[in-house]
N, C-alpha and C positions, 0 to 999 in steps of 0.2 A: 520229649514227652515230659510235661511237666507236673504227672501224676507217678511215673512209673518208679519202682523200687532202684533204679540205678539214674534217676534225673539228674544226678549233682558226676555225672562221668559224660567225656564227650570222646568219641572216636575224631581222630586227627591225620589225613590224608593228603598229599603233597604230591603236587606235579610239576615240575619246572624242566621247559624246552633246554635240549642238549646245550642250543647254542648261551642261553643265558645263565647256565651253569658253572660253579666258582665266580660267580661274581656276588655275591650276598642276598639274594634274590631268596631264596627258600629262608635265611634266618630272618629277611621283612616281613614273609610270609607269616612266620612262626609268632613274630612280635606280634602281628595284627590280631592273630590267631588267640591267641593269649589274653591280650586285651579283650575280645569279644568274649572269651570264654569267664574271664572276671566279671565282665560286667554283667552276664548270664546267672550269676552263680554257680559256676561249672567250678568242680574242686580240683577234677582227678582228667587227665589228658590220659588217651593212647592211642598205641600206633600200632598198627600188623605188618610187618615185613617179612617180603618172601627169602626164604634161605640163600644165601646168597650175596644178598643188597647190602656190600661189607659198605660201602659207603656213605649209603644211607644211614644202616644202623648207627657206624661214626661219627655221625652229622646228630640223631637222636641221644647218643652218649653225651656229645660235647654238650648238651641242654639240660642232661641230668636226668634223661632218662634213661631207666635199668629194665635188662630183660626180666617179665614176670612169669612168660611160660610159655611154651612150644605146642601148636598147634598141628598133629603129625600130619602129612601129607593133606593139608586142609586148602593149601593152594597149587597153582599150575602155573608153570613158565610159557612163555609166549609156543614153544614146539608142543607144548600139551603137557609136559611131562610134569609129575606131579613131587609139589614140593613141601617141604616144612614151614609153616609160620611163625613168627617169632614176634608175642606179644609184647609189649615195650609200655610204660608207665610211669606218670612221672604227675606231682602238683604241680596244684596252678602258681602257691607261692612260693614254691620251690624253683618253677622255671622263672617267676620275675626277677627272684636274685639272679640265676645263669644269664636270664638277658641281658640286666645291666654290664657286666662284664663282659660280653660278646656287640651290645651295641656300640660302643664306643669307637669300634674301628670298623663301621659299618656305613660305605661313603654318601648313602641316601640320608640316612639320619643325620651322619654330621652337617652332610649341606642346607635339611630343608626345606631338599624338593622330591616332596611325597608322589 
């Protein structure tokens, strides 16, 4: 919405298949991610993760993003049962210093082939 009072924040949402997980797939993801949100003028990235998603969350830490606040029982795990959300926030130039440091041993970038 490029009138609304929160147009310069973008929610940021990530899905990557079991089997191409641990390979750097979600931080190409993220670069891509980042880039369009620059070129948007998107300032302020976040994430919602469900309680739980220590892995995830890990993955959004190592980027530089920090928890901003807990969303009580605002989600559901896959059996129904209802869980906490854990809002996550980070800049846009904040993450392009974390990526430089994380892309370089990232073997799609090094080679090339996008």
């Amino acid at each position: 919405n490029p009138f609304g009072w929160a147009r310069h924040v973008a929610e940021v949402r990530t899905v990557v298949a079991p089997e191409w997980r641990r390979k750097g797939v979600a931080r190409g993801l993220m670069r891509e991610i980042v880039s369009l949100a620059d070129e948007r003028g998107i300032e302020i990235l976040e994430t919602h993760i469900l309680e739980g998603q220590h892995n995830l969350q890990h993955a959004f830490e190592a980027l530089g993003f920090a928890a901003e606040t807990v969303l009580r029982d605002r989600g559901s795990d896959r059996s129904g049962r209802r869980r906490h959300v854990l809002v996550m926030r980070n800049d846009v130039a904040e993450l392009w210093r974390s990526m430089e440091d994380l892309v370089s041993d990232f073997p799609v970038a090094q080679s090339g082939n996008y």
